[in-house]
C-alpha positions as CSV (number, residue, x, y, z in Angstrom):
1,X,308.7,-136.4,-48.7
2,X,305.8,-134.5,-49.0
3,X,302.4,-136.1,-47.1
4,X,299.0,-135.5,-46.8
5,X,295.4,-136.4,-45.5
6,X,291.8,-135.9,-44.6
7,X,288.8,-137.5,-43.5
8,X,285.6,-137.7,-42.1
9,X,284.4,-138.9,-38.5
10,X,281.2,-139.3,-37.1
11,X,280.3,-139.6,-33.4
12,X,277.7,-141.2,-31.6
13,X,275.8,-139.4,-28.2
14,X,275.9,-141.1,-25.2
15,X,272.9,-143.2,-23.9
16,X,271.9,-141.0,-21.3
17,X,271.5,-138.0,-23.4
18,X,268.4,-140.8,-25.0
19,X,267.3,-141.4,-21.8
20,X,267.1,-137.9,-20.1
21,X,263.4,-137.3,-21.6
22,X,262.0,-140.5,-19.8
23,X,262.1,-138.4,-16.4
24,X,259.5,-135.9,-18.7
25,X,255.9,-135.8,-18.6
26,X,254.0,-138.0,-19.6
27,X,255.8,-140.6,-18.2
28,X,257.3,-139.1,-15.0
29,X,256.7,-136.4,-12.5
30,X,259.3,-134.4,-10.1
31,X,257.8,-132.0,-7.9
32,X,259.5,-129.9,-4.9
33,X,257.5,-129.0,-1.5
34,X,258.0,-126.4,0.7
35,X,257.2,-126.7,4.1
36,X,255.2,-130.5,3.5
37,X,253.0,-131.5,6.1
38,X,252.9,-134.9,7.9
39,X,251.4,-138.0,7.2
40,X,250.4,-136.1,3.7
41,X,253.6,-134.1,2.3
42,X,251.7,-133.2,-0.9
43,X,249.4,-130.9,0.7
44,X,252.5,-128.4,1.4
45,X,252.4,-125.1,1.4
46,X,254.0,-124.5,-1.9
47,X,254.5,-126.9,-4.1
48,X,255.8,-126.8,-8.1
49,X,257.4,-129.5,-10.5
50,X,261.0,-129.6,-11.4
51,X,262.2,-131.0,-15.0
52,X,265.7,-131.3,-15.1
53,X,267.2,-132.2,-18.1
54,X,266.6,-133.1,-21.8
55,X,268.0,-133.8,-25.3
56,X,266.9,-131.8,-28.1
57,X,264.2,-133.0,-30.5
58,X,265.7,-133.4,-33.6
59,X,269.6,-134.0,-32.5
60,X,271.7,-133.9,-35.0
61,X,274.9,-136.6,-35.0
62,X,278.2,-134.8,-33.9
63,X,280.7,-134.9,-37.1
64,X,284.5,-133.7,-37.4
65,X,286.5,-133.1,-40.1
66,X,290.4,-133.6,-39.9
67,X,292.9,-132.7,-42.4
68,X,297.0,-132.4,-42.8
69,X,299.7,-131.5,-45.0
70,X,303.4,-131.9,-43.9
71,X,307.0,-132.3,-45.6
72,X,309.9,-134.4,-44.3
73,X,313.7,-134.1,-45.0
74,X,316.2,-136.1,-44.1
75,X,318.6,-132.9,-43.0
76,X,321.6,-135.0,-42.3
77,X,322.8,-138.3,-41.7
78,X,320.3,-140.1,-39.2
79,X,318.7,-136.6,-38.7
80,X,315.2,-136.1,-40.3
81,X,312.9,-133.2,-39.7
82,X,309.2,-132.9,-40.0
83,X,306.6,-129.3,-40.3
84,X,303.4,-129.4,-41.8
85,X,299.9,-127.7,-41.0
86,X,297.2,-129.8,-39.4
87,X,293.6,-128.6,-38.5
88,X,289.9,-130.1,-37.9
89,X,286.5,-128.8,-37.9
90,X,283.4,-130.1,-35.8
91,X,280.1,-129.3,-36.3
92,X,276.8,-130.4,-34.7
93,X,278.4,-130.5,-31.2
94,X,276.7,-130.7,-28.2
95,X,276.3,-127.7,-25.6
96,X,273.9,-127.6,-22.5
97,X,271.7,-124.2,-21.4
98,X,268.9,-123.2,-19.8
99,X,266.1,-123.7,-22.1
100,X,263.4,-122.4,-20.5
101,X,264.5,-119.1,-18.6
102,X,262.4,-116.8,-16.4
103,X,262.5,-113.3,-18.8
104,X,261.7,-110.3,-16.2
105,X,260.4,-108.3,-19.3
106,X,257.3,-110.7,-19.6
107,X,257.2,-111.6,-15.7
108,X,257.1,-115.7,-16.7
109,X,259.0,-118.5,-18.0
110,X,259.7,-118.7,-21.7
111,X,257.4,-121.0,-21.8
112,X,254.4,-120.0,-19.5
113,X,252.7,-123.6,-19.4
114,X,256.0,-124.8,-17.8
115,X,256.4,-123.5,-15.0
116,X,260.2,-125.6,-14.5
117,X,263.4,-124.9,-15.4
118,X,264.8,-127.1,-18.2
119,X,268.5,-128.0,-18.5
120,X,268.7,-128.8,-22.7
121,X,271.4,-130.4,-24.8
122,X,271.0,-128.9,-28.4
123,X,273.5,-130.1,-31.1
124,X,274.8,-126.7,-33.0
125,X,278.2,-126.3,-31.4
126,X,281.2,-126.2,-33.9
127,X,284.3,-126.2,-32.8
128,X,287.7,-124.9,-34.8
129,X,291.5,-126.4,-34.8
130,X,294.2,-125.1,-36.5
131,X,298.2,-126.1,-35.8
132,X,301.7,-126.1,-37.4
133,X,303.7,-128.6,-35.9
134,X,307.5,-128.8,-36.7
135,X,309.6,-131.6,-35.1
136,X,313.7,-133.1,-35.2
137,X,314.8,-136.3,-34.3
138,X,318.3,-137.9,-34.3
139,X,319.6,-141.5,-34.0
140,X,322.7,-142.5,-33.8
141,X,324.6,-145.8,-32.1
142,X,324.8,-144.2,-29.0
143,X,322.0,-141.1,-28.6
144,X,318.6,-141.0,-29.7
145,X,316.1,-138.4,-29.0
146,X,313.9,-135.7,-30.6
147,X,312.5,-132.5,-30.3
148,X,308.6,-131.3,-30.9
149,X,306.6,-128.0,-31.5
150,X,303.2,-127.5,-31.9
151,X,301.5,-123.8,-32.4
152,X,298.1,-124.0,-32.5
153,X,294.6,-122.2,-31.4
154,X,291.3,-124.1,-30.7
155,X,288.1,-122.0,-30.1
156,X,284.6,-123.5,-30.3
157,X,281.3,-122.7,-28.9
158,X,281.2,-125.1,-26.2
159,X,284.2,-127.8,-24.7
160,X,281.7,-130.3,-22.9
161,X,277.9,-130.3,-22.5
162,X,278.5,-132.5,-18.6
163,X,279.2,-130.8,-15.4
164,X,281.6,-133.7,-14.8
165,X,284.1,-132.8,-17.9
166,X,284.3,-129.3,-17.1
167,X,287.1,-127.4,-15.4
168,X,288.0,-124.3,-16.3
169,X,285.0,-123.7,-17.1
170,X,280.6,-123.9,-16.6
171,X,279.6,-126.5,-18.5
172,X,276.4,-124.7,-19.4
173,X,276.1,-122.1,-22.0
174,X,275.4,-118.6,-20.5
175,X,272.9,-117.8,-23.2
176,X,271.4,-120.9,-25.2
177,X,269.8,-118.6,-27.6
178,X,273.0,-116.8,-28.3
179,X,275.5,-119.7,-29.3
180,X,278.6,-117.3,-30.7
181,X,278.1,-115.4,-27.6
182,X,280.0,-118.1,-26.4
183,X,282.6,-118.7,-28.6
184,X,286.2,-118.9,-27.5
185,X,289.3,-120.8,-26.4
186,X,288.2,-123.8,-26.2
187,X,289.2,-125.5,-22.5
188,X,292.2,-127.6,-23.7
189,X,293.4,-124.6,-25.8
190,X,296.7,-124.6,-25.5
191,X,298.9,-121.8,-27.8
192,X,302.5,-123.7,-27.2
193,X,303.7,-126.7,-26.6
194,X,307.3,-128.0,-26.7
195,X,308.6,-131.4,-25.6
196,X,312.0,-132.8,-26.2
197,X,313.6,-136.0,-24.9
198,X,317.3,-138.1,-25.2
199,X,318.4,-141.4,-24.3
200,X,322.6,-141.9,-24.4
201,X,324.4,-144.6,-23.6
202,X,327.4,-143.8,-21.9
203,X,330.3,-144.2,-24.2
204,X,332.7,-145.4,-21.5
205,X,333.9,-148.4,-19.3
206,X,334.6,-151.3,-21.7
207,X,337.8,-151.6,-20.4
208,X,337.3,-151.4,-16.5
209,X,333.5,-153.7,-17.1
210,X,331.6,-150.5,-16.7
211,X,329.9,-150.4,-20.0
212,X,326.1,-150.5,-19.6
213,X,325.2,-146.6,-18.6
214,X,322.5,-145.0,-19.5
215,X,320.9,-141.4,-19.1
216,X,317.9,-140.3,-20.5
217,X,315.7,-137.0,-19.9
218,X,312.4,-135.3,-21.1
219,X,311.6,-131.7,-20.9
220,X,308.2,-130.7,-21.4
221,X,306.6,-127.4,-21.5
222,X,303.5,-125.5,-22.5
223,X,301.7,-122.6,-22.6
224,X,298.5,-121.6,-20.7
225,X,294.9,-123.2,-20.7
226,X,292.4,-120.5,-20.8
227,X,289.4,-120.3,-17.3
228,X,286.5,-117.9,-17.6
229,X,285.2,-115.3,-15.0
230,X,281.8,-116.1,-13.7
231,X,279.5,-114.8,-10.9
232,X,278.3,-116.2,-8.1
233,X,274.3,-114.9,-8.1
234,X,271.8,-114.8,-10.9
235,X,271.9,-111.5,-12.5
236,X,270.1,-111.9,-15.5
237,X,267.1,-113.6,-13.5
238,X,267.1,-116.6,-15.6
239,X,265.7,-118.7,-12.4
240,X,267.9,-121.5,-13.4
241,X,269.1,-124.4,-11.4
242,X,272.5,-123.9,-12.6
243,X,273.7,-120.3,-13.2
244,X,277.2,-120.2,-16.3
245,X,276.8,-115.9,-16.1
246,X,279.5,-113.6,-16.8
247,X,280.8,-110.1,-15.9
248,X,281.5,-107.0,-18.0
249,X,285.3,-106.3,-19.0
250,X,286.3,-102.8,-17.8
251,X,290.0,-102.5,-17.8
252,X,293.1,-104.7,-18.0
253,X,292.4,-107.9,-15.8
254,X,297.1,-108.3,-16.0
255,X,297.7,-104.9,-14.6
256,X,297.5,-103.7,-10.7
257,X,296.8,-105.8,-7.4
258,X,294.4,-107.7,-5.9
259,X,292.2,-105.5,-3.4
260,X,294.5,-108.2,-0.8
261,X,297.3,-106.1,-1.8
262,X,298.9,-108.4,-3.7
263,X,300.8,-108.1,-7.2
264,X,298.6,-109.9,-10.0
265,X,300.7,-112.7,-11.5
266,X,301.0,-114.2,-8.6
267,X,299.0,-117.5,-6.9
268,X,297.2,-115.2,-4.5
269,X,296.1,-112.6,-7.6
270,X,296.6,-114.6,-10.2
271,X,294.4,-111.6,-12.3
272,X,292.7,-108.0,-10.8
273,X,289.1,-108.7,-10.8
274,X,288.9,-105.1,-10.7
275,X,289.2,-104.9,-14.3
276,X,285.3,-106.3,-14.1
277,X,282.1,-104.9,-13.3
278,X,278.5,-106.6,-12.7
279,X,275.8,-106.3,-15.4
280,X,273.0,-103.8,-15.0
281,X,270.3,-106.2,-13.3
282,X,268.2,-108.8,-15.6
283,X,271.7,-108.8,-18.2
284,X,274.2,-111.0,-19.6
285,X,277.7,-110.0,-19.0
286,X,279.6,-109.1,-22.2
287,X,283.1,-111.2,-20.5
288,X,284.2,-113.3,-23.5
289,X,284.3,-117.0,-22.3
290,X,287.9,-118.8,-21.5
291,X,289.0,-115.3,-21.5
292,X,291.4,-115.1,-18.8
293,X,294.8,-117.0,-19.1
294,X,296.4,-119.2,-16.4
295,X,299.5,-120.1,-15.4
296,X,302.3,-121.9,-18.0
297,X,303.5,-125.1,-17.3
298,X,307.0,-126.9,-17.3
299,X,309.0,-130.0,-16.3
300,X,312.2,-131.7,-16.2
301,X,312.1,-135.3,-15.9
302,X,315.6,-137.3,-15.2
303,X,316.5,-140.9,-15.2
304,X,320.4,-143.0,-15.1
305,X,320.4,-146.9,-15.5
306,X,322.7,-149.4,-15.2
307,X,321.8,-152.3,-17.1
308,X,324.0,-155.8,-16.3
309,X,324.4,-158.5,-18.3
310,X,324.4,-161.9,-16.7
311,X,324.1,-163.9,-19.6
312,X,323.2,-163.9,-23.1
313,X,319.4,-164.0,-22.7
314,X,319.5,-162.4,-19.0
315,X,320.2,-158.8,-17.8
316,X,319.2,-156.9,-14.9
317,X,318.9,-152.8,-15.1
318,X,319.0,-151.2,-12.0
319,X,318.7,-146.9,-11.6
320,X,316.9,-144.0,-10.5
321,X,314.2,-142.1,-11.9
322,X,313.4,-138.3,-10.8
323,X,310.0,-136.4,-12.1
324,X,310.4,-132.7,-11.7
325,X,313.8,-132.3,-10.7
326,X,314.1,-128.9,-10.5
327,X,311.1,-129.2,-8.1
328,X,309.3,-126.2,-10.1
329,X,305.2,-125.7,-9.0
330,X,303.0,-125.6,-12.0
331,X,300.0,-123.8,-10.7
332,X,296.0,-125.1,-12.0
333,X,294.1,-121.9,-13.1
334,X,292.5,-120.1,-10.2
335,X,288.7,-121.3,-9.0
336,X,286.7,-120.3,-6.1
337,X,283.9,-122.4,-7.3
338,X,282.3,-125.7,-7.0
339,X,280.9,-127.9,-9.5
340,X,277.0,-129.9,-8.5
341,X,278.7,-133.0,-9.4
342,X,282.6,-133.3,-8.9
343,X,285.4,-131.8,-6.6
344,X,286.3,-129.5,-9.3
345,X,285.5,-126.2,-9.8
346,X,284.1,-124.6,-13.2
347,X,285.5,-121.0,-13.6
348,X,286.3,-118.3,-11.5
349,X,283.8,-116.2,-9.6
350,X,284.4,-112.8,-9.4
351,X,281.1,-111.1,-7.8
352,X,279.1,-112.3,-5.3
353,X,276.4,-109.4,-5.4
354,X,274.9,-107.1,-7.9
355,X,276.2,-104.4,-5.3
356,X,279.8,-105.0,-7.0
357,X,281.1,-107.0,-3.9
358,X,284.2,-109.0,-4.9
359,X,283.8,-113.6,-4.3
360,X,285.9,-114.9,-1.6
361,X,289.3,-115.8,-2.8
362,X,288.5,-114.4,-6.5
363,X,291.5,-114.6,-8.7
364,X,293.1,-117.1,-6.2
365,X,295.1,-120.5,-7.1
366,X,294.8,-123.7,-4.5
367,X,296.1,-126.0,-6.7
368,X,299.0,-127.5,-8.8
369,X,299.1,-129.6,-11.7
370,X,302.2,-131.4,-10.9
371,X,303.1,-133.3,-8.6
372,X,306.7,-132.1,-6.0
373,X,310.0,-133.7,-7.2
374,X,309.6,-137.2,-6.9
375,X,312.8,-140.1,-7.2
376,X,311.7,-143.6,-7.7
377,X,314.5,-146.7,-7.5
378,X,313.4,-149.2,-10.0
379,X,314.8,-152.8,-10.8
380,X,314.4,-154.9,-13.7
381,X,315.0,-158.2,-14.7
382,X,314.8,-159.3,-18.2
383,X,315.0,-162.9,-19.0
C-alpha cells in the first residue's frame, strides 16, 4: 500500500510576546541607580534606563509545512512492514537577540538615542526536517511486538526564542543581524533512533493451572543531542544583558585530554576545549552552534505478569516491572552554565577570559538523563 500526505499549519505567538512592549516608553519606564541616596534614590550617582524585552514590529505568523510518502507490505503472515520519507519546513519562526548592541567601532549603542539594551523577538527563523523511518511489527496468538527506525537531521536557525525552553543551548541568537550564522542542529536533533518492544504470553501451564504468564520488554536507544560551546564574558562588547557568544574552532574538539588529564569521551572530558580559541576582542566566534555532540542514550525496560482469573468478568494481574535493568547511566550533555530563569544550564562554557583561560568544569557532565534501575511491584484488579 502506497500512502501519502501534506499540509499546512499555522501557529499562533504567545500573549506575552503582545505584551512585552507595554513595559516600553511611552507607557512605562525602568531605570537602574547606582549608589541611590536616601530619602531620594533618584538623585544617584549614576543613573540610566533599562528596556528589556520586545516583539518585532511587523511579526510575521509562524507557519510549517509537513509532508510524507511511505509504502506498506504485508511481508508475511501477520507480519507487515512500513518505510517511507517524512519531512517539514517552518518558516517565520521566532528567535531572540540583542537588538540594540554597543558597536566599539562607533563608541555607542546601535541606536544612540537609546541608550538600553533591548532583548528582541524577530520572526525569520526557518527551521528544516528531513527523515526515513522504516518499521516491523508482528502479531501472532501468543507474541506481539514491533520494531522502529527513524534516520533523520533537523537544523534551523533557532530551537526556542525563551530562556525557559532552552537546554543545550542560549536561547539568544549570538548575532541578530546574522540569522544563518546561527544555523545548525537544531536542540532535539537527534540522527538515530531505534525502539523495539514484545509482549508473549507464556505458552505453558494449562495443565498444572499455570497458564496466565506474561513477559514483555522495550528497548530503546538513540543517538546524540547536539550542545554548543559558549563563553562566559562579553567579547564582542555587545553590552548585553544576556551574552549567547561563541569561540573559534582550532583543532579536533574528540581528540586528546582535558588539561585535568583526563581522556575526552569520558564524563569528566566529555570534549578537549583545547581544540578552541577566544575571538580577537570586539568579535564573534566562528564555533558553529549545536556543534559539539553529547553522549548516546539507551535502555532496557523489563516487566513479568501473572494475571488470575477469578471469574468470568474478574481477574487480578499481579508482577514486577524493572526500568533500566541493565542499570546503564545515560549521561545529559555537559554544562557549566546557568540559565537567568531555570535550574538548567544553556551550553557549555569554554573561556572565562579573553586571556584564553579555560571555565571551571568546561567539558564536564553532572547529570543523567535516566533515572538508576528501578523495580516496581504492581497489582491489578479488573472487574
Amino acid at each position: 500500500m502506497l500512502r501519502g500526505g501534506s499540509g499546512i499549519f499555522r501557529d499562533q505567538f504567545p500573549v506575552y510576546l503582545y505584551a512585552t512592549d507595554r513595559f516600553l516608553p511611552p507607557f512605562f519606564g525602568i531605570n537602574s541607580l547606582v549608589f541611590p541616596s536616601f530619602p531620594s534614590p533618584q538623585s544617584a550617582a549614576l543613573t540610566a534606563p533599562i528596556f528589556l524585552y520586545s516583539m518585532t514590529y511587523h511579526p510575521k505568523f509562524p507557519y510549517a509545512l509537513q509532508y510524507n510518502l511511505n509504502l506498506q507490505r504485508e511481508i508475511a503472515p501477520r507480519t507487515v512492514v512500513t518505510a517511507g520519507y517524512f519531512g517539514a519546513r517552518g518558516n517565520h519562526l521566532t528567535r531572540l537577540g540583542e537588538q540594540n548592541p554597543f558597536e566599539p567601532a562607533l563608541g555607542h549603542r546601535y541606536n544612540p538615542n537609546l541608550l538600553s539594551p533591548l532583548q528582541a523577538v524577530v520572526t525569520d527563523a526557518q527551521s528544516f526536517y528531513n527523515s526515513f523511518q522504516v518499521s516491523v511489527s508482528k502479531h501472532t496468538d501468543h507474541f506481539s511486538g514491533g520494531a522502529f527506525y527513524t534516520f533523520s537531521h533537523s537544523i534551523d536557525d533557532s530551537s526556542t526564542n525563551t530562556w525557559l525552553e532552552a537546554v543545550n543551548e542560549p536561547a539568544n541568537t549570538q548575532d541578530i543581524f546574522n540569522r544563518k550564522g546561527s544555523r545548525g542542529r537544531s536542540e532535539f536533533d537527534i540522527r538515530h533512533n531505534f525502539v523495539a518492544n514484545a509482549t508473549y504470553e507464556l505458552p505453558f501451564g494449562h495443565r498444572w493451572g499455570l497458564e496466565g504468564w506474561q513477559i514483555s520488554g522495550v528497548v530503546s536507544a538513540h543517538s546524540n543531542v547536539p550542545f554548543t560551546p559558549v563563553l562566559a564574558f562579553d567579547n564582542a562588547d555587545t553590552q548585553s544583558l544576556i551574552l549567547a557568544q561563541r569561540p573559534d574552532p582550532i583543532g579536533n574538539p574528540y581528540v586528546g585530554s582535558c588539561p585535568n588529564g583526563a581522556r575526552v569521551g569520558t564524563p569528566t572530558c566529555w570534549f578537549n576545549p583545547s581544540a578552541f580559541a577566544a575571538p580577537p576582542p570586539d568579535q564573534f566566534g566562528d564555533a558553529g552552534r549545536n556543534m559539539l555532540r553529547g553522549p548516546a542514550f539507551a535502555q532496557l525496560d523489563l516487566a513479568l505478569r501473572k494475571r488470575i482469573q477469578l471469574t468470568e468478568s474478574k481477574q487480578i494481574t499481579i508482577g514486577a516491572e524493572t526500568f533500566n535493568l541493565l542499570n546503564h547511566p545515560n549521561f545529559a550533555v555537559p554544562s557549566n552554565t546557568q540559565s537567568p530563569l531555570t535550574q538548567g544550564g544553556n551550553g557549555d562554557a569554554v573561556f572565562k577570559d579573553g586571556a584564553g583561560d579555560f571555565a571551571n568544569n568546561t567539558g564536564r557532565i553532572f547529570s543523567t538523563v535516566s533515572a538508576a534501575r528501578q523495580v516496581e511491584l504492581a497489582a491489578r484488579f479488573v472487574f
